[in-house]
LOMILUM-685327 format. One record per residue (C-alpha): residue number from 1; x, y, z; residue in one letter. Coordinates in Angstrom, 2 decimals, padded with zeros to 5 digits, m for minus. Example, Ala and Ser with C-alpha at 12.3 -4.5 7.8 and 13.67 -1.06 7.14 Angstrom:
BEGIN
<pt><num>1</num><u>012.30</u><v>m004.50</v><w>007.80</w><residuo>A</residuo></pt>
<pt><num>2</num><u>013.67</u><v>m001.06</v><w>007.14</w><residuo>S</residuo></pt>
% end
This chain:
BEGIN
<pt><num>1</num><u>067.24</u><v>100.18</v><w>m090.73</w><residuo>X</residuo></pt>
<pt><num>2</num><u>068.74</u><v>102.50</v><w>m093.57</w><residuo>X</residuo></pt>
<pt><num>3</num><u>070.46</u><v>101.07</v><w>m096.06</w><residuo>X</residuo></pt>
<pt><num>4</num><u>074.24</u><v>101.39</v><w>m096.75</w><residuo>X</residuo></pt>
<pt><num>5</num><u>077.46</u><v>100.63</v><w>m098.54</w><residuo>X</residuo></pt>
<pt><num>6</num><u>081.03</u><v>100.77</v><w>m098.21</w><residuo>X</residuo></pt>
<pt><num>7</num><u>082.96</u><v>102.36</v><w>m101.10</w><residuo>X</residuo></pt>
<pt><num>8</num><u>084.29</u><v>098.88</v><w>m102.56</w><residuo>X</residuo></pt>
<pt><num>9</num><u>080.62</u><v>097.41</v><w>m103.23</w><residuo>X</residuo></pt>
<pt><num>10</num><u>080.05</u><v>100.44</v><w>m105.91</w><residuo>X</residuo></pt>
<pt><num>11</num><u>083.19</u><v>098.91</v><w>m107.75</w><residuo>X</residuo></pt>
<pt><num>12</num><u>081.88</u><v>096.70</v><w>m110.94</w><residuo>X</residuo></pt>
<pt><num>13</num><u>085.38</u><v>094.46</v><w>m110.22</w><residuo>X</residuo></pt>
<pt><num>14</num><u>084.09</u><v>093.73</v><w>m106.47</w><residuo>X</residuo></pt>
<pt><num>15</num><u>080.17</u><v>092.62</v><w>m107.57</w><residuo>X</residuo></pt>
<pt><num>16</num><u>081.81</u><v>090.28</v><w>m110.94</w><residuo>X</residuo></pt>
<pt><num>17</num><u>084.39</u><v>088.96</v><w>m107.98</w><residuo>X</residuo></pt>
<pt><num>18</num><u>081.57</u><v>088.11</v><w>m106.11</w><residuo>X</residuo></pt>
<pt><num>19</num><u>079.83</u><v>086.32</v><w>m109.28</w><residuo>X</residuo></pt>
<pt><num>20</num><u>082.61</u><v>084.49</v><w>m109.46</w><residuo>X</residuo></pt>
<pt><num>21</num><u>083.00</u><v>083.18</v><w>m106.40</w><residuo>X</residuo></pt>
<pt><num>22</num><u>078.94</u><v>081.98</v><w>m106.39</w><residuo>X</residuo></pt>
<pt><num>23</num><u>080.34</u><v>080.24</v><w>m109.60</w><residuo>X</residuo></pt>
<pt><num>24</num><u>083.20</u><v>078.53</v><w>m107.90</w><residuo>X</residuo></pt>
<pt><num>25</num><u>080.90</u><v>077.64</v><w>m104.95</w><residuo>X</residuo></pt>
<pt><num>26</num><u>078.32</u><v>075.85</v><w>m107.50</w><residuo>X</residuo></pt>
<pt><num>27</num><u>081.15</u><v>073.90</v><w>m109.23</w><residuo>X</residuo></pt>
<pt><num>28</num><u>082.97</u><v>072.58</v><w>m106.22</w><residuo>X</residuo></pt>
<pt><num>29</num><u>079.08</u><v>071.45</v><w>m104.68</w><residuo>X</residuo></pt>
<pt><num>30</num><u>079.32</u><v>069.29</v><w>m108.08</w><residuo>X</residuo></pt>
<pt><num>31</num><u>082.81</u><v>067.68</v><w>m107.88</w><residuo>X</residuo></pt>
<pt><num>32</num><u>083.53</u><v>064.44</v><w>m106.39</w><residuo>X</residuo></pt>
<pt><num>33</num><u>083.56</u><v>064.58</v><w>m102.82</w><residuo>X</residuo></pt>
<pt><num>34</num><u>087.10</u><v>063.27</v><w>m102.55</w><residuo>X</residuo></pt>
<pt><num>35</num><u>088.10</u><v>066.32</v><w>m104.10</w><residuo>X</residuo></pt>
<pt><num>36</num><u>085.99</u><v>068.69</v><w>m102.66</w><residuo>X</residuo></pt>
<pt><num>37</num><u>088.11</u><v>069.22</v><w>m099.30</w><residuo>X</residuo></pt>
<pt><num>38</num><u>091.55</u><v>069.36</v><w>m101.37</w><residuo>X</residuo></pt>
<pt><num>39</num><u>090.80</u><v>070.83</v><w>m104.43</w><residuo>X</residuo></pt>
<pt><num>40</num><u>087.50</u><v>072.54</v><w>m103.78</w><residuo>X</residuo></pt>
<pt><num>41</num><u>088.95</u><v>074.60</v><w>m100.26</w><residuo>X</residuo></pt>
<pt><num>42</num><u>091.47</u><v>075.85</v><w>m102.46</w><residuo>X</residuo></pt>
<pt><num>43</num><u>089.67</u><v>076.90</v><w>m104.78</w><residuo>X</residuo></pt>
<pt><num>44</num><u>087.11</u><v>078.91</v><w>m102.45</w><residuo>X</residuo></pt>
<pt><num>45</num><u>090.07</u><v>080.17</v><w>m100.43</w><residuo>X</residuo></pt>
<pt><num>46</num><u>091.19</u><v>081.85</v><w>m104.00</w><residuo>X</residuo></pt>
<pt><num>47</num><u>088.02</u><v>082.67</v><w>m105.49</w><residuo>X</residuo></pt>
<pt><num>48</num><u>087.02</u><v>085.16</v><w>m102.28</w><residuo>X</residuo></pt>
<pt><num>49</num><u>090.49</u><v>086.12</v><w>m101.49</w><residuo>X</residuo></pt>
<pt><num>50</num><u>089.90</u><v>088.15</v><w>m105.00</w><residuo>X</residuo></pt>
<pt><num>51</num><u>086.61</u><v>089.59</v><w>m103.17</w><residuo>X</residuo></pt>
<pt><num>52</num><u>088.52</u><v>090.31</v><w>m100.04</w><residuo>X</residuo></pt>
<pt><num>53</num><u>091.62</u><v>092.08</v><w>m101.71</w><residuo>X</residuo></pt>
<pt><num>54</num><u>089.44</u><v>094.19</v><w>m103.49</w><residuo>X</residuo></pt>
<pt><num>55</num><u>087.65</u><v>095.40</v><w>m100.47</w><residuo>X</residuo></pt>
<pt><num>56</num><u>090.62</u><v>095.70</v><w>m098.46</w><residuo>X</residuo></pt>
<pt><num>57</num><u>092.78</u><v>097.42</v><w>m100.94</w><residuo>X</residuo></pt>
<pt><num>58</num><u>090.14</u><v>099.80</v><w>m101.96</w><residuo>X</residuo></pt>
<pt><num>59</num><u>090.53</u><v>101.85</v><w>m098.77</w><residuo>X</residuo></pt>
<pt><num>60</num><u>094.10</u><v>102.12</v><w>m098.51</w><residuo>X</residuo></pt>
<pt><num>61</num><u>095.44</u><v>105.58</v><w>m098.85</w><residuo>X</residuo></pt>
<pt><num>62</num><u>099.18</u><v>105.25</v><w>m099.99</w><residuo>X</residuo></pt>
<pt><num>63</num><u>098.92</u><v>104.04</v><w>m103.98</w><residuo>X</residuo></pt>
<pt><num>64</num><u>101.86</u><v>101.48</v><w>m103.43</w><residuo>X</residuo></pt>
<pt><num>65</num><u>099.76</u><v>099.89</v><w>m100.61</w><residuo>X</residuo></pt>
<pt><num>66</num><u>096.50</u><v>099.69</v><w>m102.96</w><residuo>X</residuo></pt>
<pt><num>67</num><u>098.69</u><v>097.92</v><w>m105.89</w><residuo>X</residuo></pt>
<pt><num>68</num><u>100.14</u><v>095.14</v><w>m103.39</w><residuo>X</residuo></pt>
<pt><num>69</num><u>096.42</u><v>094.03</v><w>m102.36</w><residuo>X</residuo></pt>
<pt><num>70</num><u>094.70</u><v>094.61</v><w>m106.01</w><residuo>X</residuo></pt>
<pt><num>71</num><u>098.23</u><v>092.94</v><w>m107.25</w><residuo>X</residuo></pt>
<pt><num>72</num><u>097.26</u><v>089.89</v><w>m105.08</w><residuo>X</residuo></pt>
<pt><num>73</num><u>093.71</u><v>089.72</v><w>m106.04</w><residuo>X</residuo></pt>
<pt><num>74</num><u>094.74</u><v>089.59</v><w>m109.85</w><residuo>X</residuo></pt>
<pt><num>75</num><u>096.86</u><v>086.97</v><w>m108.58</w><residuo>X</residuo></pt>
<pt><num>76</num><u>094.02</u><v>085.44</v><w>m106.69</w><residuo>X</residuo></pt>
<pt><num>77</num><u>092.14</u><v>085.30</v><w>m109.82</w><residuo>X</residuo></pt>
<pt><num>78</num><u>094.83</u><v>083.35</v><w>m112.04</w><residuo>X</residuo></pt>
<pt><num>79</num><u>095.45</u><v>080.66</v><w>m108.94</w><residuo>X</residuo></pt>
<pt><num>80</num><u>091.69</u><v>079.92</v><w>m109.85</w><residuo>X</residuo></pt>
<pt><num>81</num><u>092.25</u><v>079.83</v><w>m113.61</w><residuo>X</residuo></pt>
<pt><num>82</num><u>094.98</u><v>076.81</v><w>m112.95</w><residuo>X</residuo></pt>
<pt><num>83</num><u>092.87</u><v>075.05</v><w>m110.85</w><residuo>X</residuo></pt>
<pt><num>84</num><u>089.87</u><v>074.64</v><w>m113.29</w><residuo>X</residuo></pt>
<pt><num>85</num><u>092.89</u><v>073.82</v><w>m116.18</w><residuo>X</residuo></pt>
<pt><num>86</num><u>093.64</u><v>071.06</v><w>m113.47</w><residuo>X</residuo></pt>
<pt><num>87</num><u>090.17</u><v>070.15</v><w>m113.25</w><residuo>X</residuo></pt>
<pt><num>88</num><u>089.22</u><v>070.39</v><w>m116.81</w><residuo>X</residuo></pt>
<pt><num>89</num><u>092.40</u><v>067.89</v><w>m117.21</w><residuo>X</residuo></pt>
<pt><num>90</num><u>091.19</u><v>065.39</v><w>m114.91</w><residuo>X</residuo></pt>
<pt><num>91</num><u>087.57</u><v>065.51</v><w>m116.73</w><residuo>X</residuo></pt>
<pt><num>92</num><u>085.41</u><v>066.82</v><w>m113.20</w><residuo>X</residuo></pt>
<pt><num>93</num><u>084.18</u><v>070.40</v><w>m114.88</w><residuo>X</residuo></pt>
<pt><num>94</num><u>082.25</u><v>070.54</v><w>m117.83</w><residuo>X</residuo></pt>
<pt><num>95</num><u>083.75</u><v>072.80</v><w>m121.07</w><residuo>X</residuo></pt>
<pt><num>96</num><u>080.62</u><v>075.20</v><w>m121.24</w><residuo>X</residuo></pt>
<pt><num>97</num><u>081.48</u><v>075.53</v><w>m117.58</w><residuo>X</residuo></pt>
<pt><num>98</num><u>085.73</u><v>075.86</v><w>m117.69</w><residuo>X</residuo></pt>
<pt><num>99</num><u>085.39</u><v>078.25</v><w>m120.64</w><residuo>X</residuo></pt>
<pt><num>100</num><u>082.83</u><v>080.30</v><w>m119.12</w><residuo>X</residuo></pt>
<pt><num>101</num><u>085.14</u><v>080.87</v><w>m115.72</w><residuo>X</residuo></pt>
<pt><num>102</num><u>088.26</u><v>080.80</v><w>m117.70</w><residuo>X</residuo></pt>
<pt><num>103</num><u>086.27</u><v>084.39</v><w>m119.10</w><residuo>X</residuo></pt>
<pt><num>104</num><u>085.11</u><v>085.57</v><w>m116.21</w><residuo>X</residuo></pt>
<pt><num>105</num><u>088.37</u><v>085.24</v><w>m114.87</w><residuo>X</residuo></pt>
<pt><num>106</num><u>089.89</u><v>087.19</v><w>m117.74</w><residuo>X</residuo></pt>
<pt><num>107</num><u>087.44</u><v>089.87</v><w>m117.11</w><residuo>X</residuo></pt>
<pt><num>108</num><u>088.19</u><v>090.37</v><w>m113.53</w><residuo>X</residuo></pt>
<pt><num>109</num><u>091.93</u><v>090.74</v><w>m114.66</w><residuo>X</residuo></pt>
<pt><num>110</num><u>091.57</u><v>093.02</v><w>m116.40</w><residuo>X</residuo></pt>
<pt><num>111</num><u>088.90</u><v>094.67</v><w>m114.47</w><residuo>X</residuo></pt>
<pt><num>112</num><u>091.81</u><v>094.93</v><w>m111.37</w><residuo>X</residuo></pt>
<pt><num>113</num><u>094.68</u><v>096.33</v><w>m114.20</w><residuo>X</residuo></pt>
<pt><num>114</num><u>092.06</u><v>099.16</v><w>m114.59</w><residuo>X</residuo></pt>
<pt><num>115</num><u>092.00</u><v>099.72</v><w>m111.13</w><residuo>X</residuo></pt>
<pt><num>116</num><u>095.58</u><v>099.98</v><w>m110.65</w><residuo>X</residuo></pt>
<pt><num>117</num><u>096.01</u><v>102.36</v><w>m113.27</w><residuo>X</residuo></pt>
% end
């Protein structure tokens, strides 16, 4: 079978969103289980709805519509950022670990401003 891609997996944004998201996956498999179903399905329901904005928003023809889906996947990306401040608060993520998402979040923001522009 030949190998193919769609136009949003050649974006550098899309592959460090999906980085991300095995990063978020990896830190809620390590917090308490009583958290993982609260805090840890919000979390994953954030982390790829950066992916999934990205992809969707990529293809959209009208530049108002492309800045309402990158828009929410920048938004996407902070909702993460206050969940690991909530768990770095309640001591279940490690600071090597908060400080290196709390980055790579950063990066993806900014990654999606360039986009817009």
């Amino acid at each position: 079978m030949e190998e193919f891609r769609f136009d949003f997996e050649n974006l550098n944004v899309y592959q460090k969103a999906l980085d991300f998201i095995d990063e978020i996956f990896n830190l809620v498999k390590n917090i308490p289980r009583e958290y993982r179903f609260s805090i840890g399905d919000n979390l994953i329901r954030a982390g790829l709805s950066i992916a999934n904005n990205i992809a969707e928003g990529n293809d959209k023809s009208s530049k108002k519509e492309r800045y309402r889906y990158f828009r929410t996947s920048s938004d996407s990306t902070r909702e993460c950022v206050s969940v690991f401040i909530v768990l770095k608060r309640q001591r279940l993520i490690e600071d090597n670990v908060y400080w290196k998402l709390k980055r790579d979040a950063r990066e993806i923001t900014s990654m999606i401003k360039g986009l817009i522009k």
